[in-house]
C-alpha positions, -999 to +999 in steps of 0.1 A: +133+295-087+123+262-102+118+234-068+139+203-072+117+174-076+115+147-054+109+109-068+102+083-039+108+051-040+089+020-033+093-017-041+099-052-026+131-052-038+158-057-007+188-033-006+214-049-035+186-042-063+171-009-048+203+001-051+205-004-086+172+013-093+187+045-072+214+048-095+196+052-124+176+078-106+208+095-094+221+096-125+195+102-148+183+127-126+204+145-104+192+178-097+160+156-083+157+147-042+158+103-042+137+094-007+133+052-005+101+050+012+107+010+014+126-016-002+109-043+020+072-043+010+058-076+012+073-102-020+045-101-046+018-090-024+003-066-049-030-059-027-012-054+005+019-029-010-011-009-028-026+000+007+006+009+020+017+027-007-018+047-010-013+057+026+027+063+029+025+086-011+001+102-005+015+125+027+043+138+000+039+172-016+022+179-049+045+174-076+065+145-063+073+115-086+065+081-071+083+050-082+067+020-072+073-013-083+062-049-068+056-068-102+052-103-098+043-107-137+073-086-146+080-088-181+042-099-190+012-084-205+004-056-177+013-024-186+041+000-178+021+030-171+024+071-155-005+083-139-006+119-136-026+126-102-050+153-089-020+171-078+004+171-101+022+143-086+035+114-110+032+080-100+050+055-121+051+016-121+032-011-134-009-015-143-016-048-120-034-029-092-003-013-071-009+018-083-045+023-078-052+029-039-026+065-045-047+070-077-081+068-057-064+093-027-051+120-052-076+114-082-067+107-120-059+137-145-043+112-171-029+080-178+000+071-205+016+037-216+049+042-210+071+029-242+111+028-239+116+041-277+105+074-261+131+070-233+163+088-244+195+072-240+176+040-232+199+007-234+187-032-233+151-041-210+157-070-188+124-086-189+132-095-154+144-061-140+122-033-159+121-016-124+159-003-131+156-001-172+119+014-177+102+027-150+135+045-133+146+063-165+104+077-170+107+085-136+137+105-136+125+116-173+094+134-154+115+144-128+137+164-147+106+185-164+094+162-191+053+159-194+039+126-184+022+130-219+055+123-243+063+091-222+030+071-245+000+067-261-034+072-233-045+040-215-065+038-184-051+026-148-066-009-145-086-016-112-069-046-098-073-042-058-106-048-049-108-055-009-142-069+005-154-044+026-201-045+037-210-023+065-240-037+084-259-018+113-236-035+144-214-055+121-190-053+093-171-076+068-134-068+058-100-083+054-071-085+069-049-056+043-018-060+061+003-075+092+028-051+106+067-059+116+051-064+152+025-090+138-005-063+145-032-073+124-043-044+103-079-041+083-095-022+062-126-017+085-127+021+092-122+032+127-149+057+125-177+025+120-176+014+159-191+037+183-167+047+213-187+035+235-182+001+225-170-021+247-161-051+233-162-066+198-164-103+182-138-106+155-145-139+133-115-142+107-123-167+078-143-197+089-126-203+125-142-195+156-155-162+167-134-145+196-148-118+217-120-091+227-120-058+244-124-025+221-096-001+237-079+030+226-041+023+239-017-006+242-007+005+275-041-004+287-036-043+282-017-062+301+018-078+280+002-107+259-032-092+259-056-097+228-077-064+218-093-042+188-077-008+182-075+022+157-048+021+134-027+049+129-041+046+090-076+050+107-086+011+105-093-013+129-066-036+143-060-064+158-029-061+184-015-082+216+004-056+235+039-070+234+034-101+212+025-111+176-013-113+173-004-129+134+008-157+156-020-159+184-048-160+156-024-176+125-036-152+102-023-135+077-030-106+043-059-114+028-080-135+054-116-125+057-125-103+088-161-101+103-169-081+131-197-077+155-206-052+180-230-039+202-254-050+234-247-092+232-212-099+217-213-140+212-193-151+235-157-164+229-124-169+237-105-134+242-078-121+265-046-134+265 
């Protein structure tokens, strides 16, 4: 018994064109299983939506086909390009750095230029919507048993996301890779670099002043308003007020610089609420 694929489906599109994008899958495809992981990612944010999508993909069985599209040079000189990954899974979308945080989780068996005189059935390109006219009908090609190989010629997956991230022996420079819907601040320091027994930690984002806030493992254990560094549930370091936007508190946002101290003698600062 042959499974039924399953194609997921990730972009910064909003509901009117994800929808669009779905119905070429549906009906391209339709023995295949459509999930939307997110039609919301952040507009354009290329960096931030690859970390998401790197950790949200990568849970999904081998063999899935992941659509992923946030494109702000749509209909320019990056490629449209399938990688097939360590497992057999397919991810499909454009070659300006979205792609590559899945790529390094799974690993890279091959990589093809995806070119539409290979897509069957294929009508007109909107250079401004090739999400719905190129890279659903190779996704729903592959889906429906067709070898990323016939979709192009070999390329290679550009390396486009490139986070600052130095580990130094109480302190550690990162960014900021994304601010959640409740304005938590999320890095891309690992969890795993600050001893437990840390108490506190001085968190320095971009050039403004250092603040000093308590290392804790919970929200429950702040008081509402309350500033403090936590693990992620992606295994980073956060920045979170329990109850309120820490994005707001610290007017930061994806991207900004992140430098953080521990140990004995924490500079001191303004922390708390």
């Amino acid at each position: 018994m042959v499974r039924r694929r399953v194609i997921t489906l990730s972009t910064d599109f909003g509901s009117v064109y994800s929808a669009q994008v779905k119905a070429v899958l549906h009906r391209r495809a339709p023995t295949a299983t459509v999930v939307e992981l997110t039609s919301d990612l952040p507009a354009h944010r290329v960096s931030e939506a690859a970390f998401l999508l790197g950790h949200i993909a990568s849970g999904f069985p081998p063999r899935t086909v992941h659509l992923a599209v946030v494109d702000p040079g749509v209909g320019g000189r990056r490629a449209p390009i399938a990688v097939l990954l360590g497992d057999g899974s397919v991810a499909i979308g454009p070659d300006n750095g979205l792609l590559e945080s899945l790529a390094n989780r799974l690993g890279i068996r091959d990589v093809r230029r995806i070119e539409p005189r290979r897509l069957p059935g294929g009508g007109p390109i909107s250079p401004t919507f090739e999400g719905r006219d190129l890279f659903a009908p190779a996704a729903a090609l592959v889906a429906s048993g067709r070898s990323v190989a016939t979709l192009g010629r070999r390329t290679h997956l550009t390396r486009g996301v490139g986070f600052t991230l130095r580990r130094g022996r109480d302190a550690a420079e990162g960014e900021v890779v994304h601010v959640d819907r409740f304005g938590d601040l999320i890095t891309n320091v690992p969890g795993s670099w600050i001893p437990r027994s840390t108490g506190s930690v001085e968190v320095r984002f971009a050039r403004r002043p250092a603040v000093t806030l308590p290392r804790r493992r919970t929200y429950e254990e702040l008081r509402p308003g309350a500033a403090a560094v936590l693990v992620s549930s992606f295994g980073t370091l956060e920045v979170s007020r329990r109850e309120a936007r820490a994005d707001r508190r610290f007017r930061v946002r994806a991207g900004t610089t992140v430098r953080l101290r521990w140990g004995t003698r924490p500079a001191r600062g303004k922390g708390g609420k």
